[in-house]
N, C-alpha and C positions, 0 to 999 in steps of 0.2 A: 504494500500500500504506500502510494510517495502522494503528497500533496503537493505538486508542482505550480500551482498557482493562487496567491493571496493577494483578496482588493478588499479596500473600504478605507473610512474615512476621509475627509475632505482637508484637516490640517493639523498638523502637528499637534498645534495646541486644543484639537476639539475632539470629546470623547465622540467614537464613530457611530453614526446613525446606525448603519447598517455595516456588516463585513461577508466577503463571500469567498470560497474556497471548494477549489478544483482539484478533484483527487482523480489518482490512476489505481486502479487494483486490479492484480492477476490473481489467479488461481489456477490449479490442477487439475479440478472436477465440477462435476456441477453438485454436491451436497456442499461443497467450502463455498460454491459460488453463493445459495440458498443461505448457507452461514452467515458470511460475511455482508449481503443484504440486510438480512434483519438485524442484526446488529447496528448500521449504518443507520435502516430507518426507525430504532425501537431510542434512538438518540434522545435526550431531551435535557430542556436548560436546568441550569443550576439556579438562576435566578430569578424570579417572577417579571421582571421587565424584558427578558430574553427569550424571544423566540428562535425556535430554529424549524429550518425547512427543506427536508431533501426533496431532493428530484433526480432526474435521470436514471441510466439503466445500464446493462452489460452492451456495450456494441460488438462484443463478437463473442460466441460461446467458449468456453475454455478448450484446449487444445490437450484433449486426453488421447495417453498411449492405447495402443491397441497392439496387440500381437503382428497385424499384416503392418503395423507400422513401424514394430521393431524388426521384421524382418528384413523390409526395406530398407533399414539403419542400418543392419549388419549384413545388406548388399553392397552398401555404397560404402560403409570401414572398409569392408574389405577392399572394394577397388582403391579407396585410398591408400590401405596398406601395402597392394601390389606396385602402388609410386612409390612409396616410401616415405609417407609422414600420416601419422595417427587420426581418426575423424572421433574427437571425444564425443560424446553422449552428456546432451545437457537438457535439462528443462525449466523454464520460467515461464511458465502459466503463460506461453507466447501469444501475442497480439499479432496477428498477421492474417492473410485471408486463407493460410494452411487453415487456418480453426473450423472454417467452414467444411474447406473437404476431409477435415479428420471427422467431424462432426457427422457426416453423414459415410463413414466409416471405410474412407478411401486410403489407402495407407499412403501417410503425406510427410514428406521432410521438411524443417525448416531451418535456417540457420547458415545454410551451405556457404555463404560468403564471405568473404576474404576474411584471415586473422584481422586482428585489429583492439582496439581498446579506445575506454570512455562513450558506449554508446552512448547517445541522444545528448550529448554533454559539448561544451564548448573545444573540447580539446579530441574528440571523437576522429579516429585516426582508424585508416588499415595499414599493414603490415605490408611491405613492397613486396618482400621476398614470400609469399606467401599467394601473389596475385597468379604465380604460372602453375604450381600446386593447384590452384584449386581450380583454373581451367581447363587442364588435364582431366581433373576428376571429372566436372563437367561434361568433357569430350566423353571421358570412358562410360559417366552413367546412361549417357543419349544413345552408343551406339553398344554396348554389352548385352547380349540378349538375355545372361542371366541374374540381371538387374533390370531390363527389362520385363523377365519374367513375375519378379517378384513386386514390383509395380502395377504390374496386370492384376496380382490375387485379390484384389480388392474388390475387383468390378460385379457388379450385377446383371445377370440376363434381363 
């Protein structure tokens, strides 16, 4: 949960009318999503002059593992591994439009690009030596048919 944006008040010296604040929150699954909901809206003031009022909602479902999507992980480690540098396994309740197609149980990767550090941050950088790695992997996972294949296990008649 990061609360990336805080407004209110009009001046220094004037207690604030009003104040408002923009939160981000990932999650795992959808029972921590249900969670951390009620929680957010079961809120209330400490003060009797103090109202509070959420709003808003999840804009993209959580991005839960599924087996045809760890298989697909451990398609494409391994072509990483056949280059020779590592593809770790990570999860942060990711935001992306994978969510949708893990969501309706398409086995999805996300993350694939380039090393790097400080996402969404003023100093947010990739890694140079790491741009032709992971175009490689790229190239291998588009034309390997047995990464391919495991791509396909997902689809429906």
């Amino acid at each position: 949960m990061n609360v990336g944006v805080v407004r209110g008040g009009t001046l220094l010296n004037v207690v604030p009318a009003e104040a408002e604040i923009e939160v981000d929150v990932r999650v795992l699954d959808e029972a921590e999503a249900e969670r951390v909901a009620s929680l957010v809206l079961q809120r209330s003031a400490r003060h009797p002059d103090v109202r509070i009022e959420a709003e808003g909602g999840w804009n993209r479902p959580p991005f839960v593992r599924t087996p045809a999507g760890e298989q697909l992980y451990r398609a494409a480690a391994d072509l990483a591994e056949a280059l020779g540098f590592s593809l770790p396994e990570t999860a942060r309740g990711g935001v992306s439009d994978g969510n949708f197609t893990a969501m309706l149980g398409r086995p999805t990767l996300d993350g694939l690009g380039c090393a790097g550090h400080g996402a969404h941050a003023e100093d947010e950088h990739i890694t140079v030596s790491s741009v032709a790695n992971r175009a490689a992997l790229m190239c291998n996972m588009l034309t390997s048919s047995a990464f391919q294949l495991q791509a396909c296990r997902g689809e429906r008649s």
